[in-house]
Each structure stands twice: as C-alpha cells, then as structure tokens.
DOLO-199034 format. One record per residue (C-alpha): residue in three letters; x, y, z; residue number from 1. Coordinates in Angstrom, 3 decimals, m for minus. Layout:
N
- code|east|north|up|pos
- ALA|X|Y|Z|NUM
...
This chain:
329
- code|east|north|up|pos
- UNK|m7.063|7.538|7.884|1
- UNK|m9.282|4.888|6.359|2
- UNK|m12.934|5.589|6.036|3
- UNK|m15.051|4.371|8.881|4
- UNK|m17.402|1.292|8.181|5
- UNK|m20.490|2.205|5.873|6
- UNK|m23.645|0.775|6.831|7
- UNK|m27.399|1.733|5.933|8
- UNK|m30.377|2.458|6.597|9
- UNK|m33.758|1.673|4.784|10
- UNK|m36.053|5.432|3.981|11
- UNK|m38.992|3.345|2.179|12
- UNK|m37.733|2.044|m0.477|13
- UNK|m34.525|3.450|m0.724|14
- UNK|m31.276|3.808|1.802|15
- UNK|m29.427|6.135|3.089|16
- UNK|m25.564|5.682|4.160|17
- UNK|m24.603|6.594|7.963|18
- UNK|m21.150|5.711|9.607|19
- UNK|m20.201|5.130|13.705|20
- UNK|m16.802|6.088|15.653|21
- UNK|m15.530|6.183|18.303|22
- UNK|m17.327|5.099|21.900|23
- UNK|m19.527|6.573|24.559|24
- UNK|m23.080|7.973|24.186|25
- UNK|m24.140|8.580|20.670|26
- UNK|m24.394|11.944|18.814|27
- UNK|m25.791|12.167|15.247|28
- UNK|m24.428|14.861|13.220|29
- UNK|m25.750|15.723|9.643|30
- UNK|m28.255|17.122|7.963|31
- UNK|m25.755|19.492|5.798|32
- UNK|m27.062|20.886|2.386|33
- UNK|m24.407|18.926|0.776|34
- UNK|m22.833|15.802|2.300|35
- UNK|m21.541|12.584|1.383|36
- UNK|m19.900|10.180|3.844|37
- UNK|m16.848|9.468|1.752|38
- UNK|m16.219|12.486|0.049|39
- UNK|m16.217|14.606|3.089|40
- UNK|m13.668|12.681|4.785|41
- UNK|m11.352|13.277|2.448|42
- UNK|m11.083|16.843|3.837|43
- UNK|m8.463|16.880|6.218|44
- UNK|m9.860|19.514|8.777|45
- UNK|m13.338|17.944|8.130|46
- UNK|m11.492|14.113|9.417|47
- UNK|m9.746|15.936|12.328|48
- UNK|m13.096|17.691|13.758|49
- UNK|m14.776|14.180|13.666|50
- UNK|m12.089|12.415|15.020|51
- UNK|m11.812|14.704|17.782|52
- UNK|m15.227|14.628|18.588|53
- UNK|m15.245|10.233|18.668|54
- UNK|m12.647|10.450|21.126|55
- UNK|m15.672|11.757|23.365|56
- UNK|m18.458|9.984|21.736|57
- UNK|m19.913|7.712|19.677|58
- UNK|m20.056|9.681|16.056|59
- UNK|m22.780|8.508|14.262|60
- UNK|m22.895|10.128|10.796|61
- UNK|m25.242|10.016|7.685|62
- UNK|m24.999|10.931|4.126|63
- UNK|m27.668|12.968|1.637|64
- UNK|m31.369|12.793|2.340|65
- UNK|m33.611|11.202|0.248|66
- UNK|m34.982|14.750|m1.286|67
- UNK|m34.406|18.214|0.281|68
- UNK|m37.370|19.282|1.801|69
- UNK|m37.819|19.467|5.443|70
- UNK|m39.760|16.362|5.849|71
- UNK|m37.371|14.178|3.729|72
- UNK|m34.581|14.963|5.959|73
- UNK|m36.579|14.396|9.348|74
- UNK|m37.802|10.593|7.782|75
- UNK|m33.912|10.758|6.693|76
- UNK|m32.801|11.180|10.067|77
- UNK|m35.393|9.050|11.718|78
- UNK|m34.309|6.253|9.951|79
- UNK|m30.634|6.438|10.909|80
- UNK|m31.959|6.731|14.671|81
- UNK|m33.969|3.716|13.948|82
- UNK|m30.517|1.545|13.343|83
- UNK|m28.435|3.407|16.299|84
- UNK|m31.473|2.915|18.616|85
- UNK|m32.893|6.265|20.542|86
- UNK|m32.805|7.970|22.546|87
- UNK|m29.621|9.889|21.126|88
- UNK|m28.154|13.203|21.030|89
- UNK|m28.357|15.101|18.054|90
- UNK|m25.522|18.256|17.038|91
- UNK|m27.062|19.960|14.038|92
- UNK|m25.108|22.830|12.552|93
- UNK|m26.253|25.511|9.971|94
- UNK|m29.072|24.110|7.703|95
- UNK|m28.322|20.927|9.788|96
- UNK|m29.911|22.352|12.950|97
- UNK|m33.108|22.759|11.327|98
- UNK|m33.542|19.431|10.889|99
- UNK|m32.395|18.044|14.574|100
- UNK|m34.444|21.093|16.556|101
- UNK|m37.495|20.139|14.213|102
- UNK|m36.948|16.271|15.033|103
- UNK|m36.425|17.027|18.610|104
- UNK|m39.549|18.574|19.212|105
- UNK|m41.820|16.083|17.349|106
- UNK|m39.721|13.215|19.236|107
- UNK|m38.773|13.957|22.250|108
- UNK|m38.727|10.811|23.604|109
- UNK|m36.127|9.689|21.695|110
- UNK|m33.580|13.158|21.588|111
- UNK|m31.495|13.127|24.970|112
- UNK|m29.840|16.289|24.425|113
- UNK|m29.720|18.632|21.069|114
- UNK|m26.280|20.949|20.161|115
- UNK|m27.059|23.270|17.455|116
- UNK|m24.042|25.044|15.794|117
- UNK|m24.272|27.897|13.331|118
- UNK|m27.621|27.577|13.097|119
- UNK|m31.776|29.592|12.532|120
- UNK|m35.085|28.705|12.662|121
- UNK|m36.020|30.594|9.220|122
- UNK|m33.934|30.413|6.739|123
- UNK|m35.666|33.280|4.959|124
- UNK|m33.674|35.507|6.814|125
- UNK|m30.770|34.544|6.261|126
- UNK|m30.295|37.036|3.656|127
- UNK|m32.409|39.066|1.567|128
- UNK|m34.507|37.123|m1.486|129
- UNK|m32.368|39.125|m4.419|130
- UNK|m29.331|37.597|m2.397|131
- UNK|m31.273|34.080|m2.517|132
- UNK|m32.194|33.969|m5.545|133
- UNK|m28.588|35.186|m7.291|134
- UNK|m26.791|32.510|m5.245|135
- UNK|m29.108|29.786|m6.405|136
- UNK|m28.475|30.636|m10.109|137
- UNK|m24.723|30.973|m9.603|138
- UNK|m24.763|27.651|m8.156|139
- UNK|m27.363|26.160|m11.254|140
- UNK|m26.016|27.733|m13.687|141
- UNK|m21.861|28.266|m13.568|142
- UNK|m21.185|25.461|m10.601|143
- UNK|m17.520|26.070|m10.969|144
- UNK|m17.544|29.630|m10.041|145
- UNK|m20.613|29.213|m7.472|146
- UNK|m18.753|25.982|m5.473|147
- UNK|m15.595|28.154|m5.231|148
- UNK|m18.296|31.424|m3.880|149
- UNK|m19.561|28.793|m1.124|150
- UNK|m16.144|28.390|m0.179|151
- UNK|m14.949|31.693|m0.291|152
- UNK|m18.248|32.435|1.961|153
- UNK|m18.326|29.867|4.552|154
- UNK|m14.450|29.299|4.789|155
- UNK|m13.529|33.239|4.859|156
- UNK|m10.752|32.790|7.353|157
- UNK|m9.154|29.285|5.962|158
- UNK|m6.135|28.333|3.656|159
- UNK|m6.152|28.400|0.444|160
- UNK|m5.837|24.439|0.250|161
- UNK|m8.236|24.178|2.930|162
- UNK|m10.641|25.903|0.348|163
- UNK|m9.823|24.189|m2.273|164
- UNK|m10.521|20.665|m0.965|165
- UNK|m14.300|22.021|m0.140|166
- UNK|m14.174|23.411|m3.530|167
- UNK|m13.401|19.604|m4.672|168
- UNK|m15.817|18.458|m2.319|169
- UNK|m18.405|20.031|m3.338|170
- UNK|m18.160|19.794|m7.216|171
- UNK|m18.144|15.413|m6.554|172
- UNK|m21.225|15.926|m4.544|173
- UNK|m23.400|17.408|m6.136|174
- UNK|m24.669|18.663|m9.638|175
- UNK|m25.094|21.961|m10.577|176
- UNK|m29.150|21.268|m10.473|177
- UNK|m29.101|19.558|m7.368|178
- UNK|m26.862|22.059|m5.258|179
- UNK|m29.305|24.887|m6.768|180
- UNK|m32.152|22.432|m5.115|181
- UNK|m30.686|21.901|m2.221|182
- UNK|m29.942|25.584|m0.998|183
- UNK|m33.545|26.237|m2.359|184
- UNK|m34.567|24.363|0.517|185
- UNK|m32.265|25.828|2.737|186
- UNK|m33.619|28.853|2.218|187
- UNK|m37.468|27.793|2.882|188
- UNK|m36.739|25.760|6.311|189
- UNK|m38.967|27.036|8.437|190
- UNK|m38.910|25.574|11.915|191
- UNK|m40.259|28.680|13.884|192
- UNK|m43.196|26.642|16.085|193
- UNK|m40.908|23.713|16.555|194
- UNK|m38.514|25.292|18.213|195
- UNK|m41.002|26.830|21.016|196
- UNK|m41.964|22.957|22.079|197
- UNK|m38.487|21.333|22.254|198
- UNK|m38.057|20.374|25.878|199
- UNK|m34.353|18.277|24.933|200
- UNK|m31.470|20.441|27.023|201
- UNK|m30.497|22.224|24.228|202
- UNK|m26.992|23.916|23.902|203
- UNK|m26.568|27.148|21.170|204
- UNK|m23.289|27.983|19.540|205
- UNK|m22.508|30.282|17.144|206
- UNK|m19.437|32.235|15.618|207
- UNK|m20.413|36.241|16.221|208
- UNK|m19.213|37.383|12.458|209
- UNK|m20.249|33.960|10.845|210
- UNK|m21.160|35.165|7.116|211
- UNK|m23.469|32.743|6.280|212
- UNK|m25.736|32.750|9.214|213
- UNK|m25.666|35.702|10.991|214
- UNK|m24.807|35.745|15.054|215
- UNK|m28.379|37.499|15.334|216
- UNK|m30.342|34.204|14.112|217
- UNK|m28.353|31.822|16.389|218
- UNK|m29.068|34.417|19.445|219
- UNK|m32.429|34.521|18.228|220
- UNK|m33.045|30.537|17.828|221
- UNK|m31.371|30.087|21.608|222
- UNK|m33.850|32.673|23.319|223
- UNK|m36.867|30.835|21.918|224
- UNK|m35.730|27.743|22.701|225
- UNK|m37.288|27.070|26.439|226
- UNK|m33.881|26.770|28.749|227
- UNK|m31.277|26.892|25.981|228
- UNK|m27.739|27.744|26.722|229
- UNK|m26.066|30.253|23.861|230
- UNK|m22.169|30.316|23.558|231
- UNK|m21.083|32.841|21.318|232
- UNK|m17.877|31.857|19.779|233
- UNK|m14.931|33.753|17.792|234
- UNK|m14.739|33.762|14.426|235
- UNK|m15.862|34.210|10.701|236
- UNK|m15.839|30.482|9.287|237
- UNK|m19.258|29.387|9.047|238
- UNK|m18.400|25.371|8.914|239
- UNK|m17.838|23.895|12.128|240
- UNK|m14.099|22.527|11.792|241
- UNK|m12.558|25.353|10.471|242
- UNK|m11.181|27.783|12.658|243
- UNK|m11.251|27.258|16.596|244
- UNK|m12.769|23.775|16.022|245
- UNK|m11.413|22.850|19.132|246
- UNK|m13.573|25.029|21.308|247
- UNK|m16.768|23.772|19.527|248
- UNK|m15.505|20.011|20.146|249
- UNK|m14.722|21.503|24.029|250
- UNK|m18.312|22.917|24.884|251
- UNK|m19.961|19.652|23.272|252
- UNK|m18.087|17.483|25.720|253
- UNK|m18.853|19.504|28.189|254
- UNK|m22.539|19.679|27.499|255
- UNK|m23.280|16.447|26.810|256
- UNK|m20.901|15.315|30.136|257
- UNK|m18.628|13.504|27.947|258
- UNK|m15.110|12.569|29.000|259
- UNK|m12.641|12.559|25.823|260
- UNK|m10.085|9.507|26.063|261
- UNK|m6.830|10.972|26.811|262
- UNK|m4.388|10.458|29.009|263
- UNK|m1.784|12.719|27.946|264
- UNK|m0.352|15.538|29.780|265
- UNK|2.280|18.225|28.252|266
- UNK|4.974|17.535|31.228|267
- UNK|7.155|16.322|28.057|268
- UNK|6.958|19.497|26.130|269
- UNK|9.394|22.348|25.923|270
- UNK|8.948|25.752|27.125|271
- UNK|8.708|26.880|23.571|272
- UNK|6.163|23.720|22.801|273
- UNK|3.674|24.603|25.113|274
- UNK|3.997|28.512|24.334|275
- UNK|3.115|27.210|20.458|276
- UNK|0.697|24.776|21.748|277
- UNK|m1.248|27.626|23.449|278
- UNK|m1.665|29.473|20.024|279
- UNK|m2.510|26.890|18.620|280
- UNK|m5.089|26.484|21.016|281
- UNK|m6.035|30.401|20.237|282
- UNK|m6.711|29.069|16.652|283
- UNK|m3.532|30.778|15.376|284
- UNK|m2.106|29.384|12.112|285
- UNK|1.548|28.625|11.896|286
- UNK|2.370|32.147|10.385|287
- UNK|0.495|33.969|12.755|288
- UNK|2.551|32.205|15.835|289
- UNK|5.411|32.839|13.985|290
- UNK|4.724|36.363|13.962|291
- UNK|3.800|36.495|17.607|292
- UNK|6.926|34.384|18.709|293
- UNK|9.773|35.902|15.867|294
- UNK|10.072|32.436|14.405|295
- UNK|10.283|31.153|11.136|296
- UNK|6.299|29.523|9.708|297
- UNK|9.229|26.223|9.302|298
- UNK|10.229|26.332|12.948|299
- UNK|6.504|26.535|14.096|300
- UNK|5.739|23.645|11.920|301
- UNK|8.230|21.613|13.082|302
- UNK|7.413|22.469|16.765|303
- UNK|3.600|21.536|16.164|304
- UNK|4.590|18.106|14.630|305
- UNK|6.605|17.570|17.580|306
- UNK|3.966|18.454|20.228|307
- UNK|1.620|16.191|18.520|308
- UNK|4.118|13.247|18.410|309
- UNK|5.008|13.637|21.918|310
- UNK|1.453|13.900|22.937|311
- UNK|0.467|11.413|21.119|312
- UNK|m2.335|13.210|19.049|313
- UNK|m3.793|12.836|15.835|314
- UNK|m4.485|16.267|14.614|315
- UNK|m3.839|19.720|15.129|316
- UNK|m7.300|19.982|16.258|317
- UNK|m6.697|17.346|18.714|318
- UNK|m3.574|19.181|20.141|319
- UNK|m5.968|22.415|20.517|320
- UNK|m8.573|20.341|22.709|321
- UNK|m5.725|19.151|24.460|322
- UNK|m4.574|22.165|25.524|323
- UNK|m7.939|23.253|26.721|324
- UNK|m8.969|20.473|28.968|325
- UNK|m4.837|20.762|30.012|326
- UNK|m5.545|24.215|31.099|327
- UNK|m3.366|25.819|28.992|328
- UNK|m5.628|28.672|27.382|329
C-alpha cells in the first residue's frame, strides 16, 4: 500500500510532516518517542492497525517533534491541529498520551474526545532510575543491541519478522544520540496536574502485563482523570498494533461513536472459516489455531487468506474487527 499524501505543518520556523486517511471525524494519533511517517508504514502490522482504524475515521498522523521535551511536542501537536482544524479527537498511546492528556487539558476547546492507550502521567515511574539510566546508555552507546532490546521489550509476544521490521525501523529513525534523547524525555514527562483538569470524555486502555508501562500506571492515570472509562485489555505487547489490535481499533469506534465502513458479512464462509476467523479474532497466530484445530500452520494460512478474500478485507487485523462487530467472539 502506497504511502498516504504528506503534507505539513509550520512549528516557527520549521515543519513538521502529518498525513490524513480515511473519512469521518478526525483522530490525531502520535506523539511516539520515535516516529517517522514513512518509515513506520513500512511495518506491515503498523499499516494494518492504521488502516483499520481510517475505515472508522479520519487518521490524521504526524511525524517527530521539533525537540523532545514536553512543550515541543504540545506546539508540535498544536500545529498539526492548526491545519486539520479543531476541535478533534486525540488517541495518544504510551509516551504519546502524555502529550494529548497534557494538550487536552490546556485546550479544551478544541479536544472533542481523548483515547489514551498504554499510557502514565509520570514517566518516572515507569521503572526504577538504575533501570532508566542503563537503557538510555544501551540505546547511546551500542544502538544495535539497544534497538533490538526495545523490540524485544515492547513486542514480547510478536514474530520474529514482526520484530525485526521495528528493529529496522527504529535504526532509520533515529541516531544513537537522539533515541538516548528522546527516551530521556520520556522518562521526565510529567503530566500529573494536567490530568486532574481534563474535562474531554476520556477513554483508558491498557494491556494488564504490558512491560513497558505497567497496568498499575494506566489504572492509575484513568482514576484521576475526572469521568474516565478504563478497559483493561489482554496482553504483553506494549505497541498498540501488535497483538489483539483489533480490540483496541473496536473500543475506539465504539467510544468515539464511529461506524467502520463495511458491509461485509461472513454468510460466504465455511464452517471451518469462521471457526479460524474466531481465533483469529482471539489474537491467535496461525500456529496456535493450528494447534487448537489439529491443522497444519499451511492449512490455517491458506484458510485466513481465503476469509480475507471472500470478505473482502485488507488485513488480518481487519478480519479480527470484522469478526467482532459480526458477533463472532
């Protein structure tokens, strides 16, 4: 799939890339420690989240801040909602949701709703400071082993490919220096008193043995945000479209009253099809259906291209949100 349409936006000076798909109201996802528009969509699992999520929305995305500190990524992100034209809906996950809960509560005239995924107020707690500081000189000083520790960490439960294109992903985004930065600042977010005065309906998920952030922050964050609704998920992957992506992609439809274009339905599929598309649903890889249905990893894979053909999806991840909204799981 080609790369969406690059456009930008003007931070003083200097510009910052952001990118729109899909249709229906707008939500504004980034803020990540390391992004770059064209880079990440070479990802496959990255492309299928997003794409899954425009079928719903209009997916407004934007690349690296101008600087890493807190303040560079709000004017960052204030300048992309400048061009889209507010009020929007923000989803800010992980380091991310620092950024969109701090933005929502110093504008909330122009946040509609906020959806915060794998994500704290304090990023001091993430982990202890020895733990902190180690990971930032990994990352400064040996960026080949500490790109391939971020993936091992926040894609625990992934394939090895899988891992391997964040691995790649990371290594052509950033420099060794500026990755150390960059999770340096992670670390010192502090958006504590913000969170107490955002008044944007505000929707809290969060994987319950996510490795990066601990479950306890995101529970945390969600009871001191006046009215928020928490959704613990299953699951160890700390990025967003690994995993059960689908379910995310599900609850932010649902939240933000969004209706994804489909008109499918699974009346074409097999018995055996829609017993694979359930697990597949469940966030099972091919082997692990396999297992649970005594077929071959071959047979499942050929069933799953099938399902997707006659449904007329995309993605795996699409097939997964299918079933959901289909009833299926």
């Amino acid at each position: 799939m080609a790369t969406p349409l690059v456009r930008f936006a003007h931070v003083g000076d200097r510009e910052v890339a952001w990118a729109a798909m899909g249709s229906g109201p707008p939500l504004i996802a980034g803020g990540w420690w390391c992004c770059d528009l064209e880079q990440e969509w070479q990802m496959s699992a990255f492309r299928e989240f997003m794409t899954l999520l425009a079928s719903g929305v209009t997916l407004i995305r934007y690349g690296r801040a101008i600087g890493s500190g807190l303040e560079d990524q709000l004017a960052t992100l204030d300048a992309v909602v400048a061009e889209v034209g507010a009020p929007v809906s923000l989803l800010g996950a992980s380091s991310g949701g620092c950024v969109s809960a701090a933005y929502a509560a110093l504008y909330p005239d122009r946040v509609d709703r906020l959806v915060l995924y794998g994500a704290y107020a304090y990023g001091g707690e993430i982990t202890t400071p020895e733990a902190q500081s180690s990971i930032v000189d990994i990352l400064g000083r040996h960026w080949g082993v500490g790109s391939r520790f971020l993936a091992d960490l926040f894609l625990p439960d992934s394939s090895a490919e899988d891992r391997n294109e964040f691995i790649r992903f990371q290594r052509a985004t950033m420099s060794p220096q500026e990755a150390a930065t960059a999770l340096q600042a992670v670390y010192k977010f502090d958006v504590r008193d913000h969170v107490r005065q955002i008044k944007a309906p505000t929707l809290v998920m969060h994987r319950r043995n996510d490795r990066v952030v601990p479950f306890r922050l995101g529970r945390s964050l969600a009871s001191t945000i006046r009215g928020a609704t928490l959704v613990p998920l299953d699951g160890v992957n700390h990025m967003p479209w690994m995993g059960d992506s689908a379910a995310i992609a599900e609850h932010t439809f649902r939240f933000l009253g969004s209706t994804p274009s489909s008109t499918v339905d699974t009346t074409s599929l097999s018995t055996r099809e829609i017993d694979v598309l359930r697990l597949v649903a469940a966030g099972m890889s091919d082997q692990e259906i396999a297992q649970r249905l005594t077929l071959s990893a071959h047979t499942v894979h050929r069933h799953v291209a099938n399902i997707r053909t006659k449904l007329g999806l995309p993605s795996r991840t699409a097939a997964a949100a299918h079933a959901a909204r289909s009833g299926l799981i």
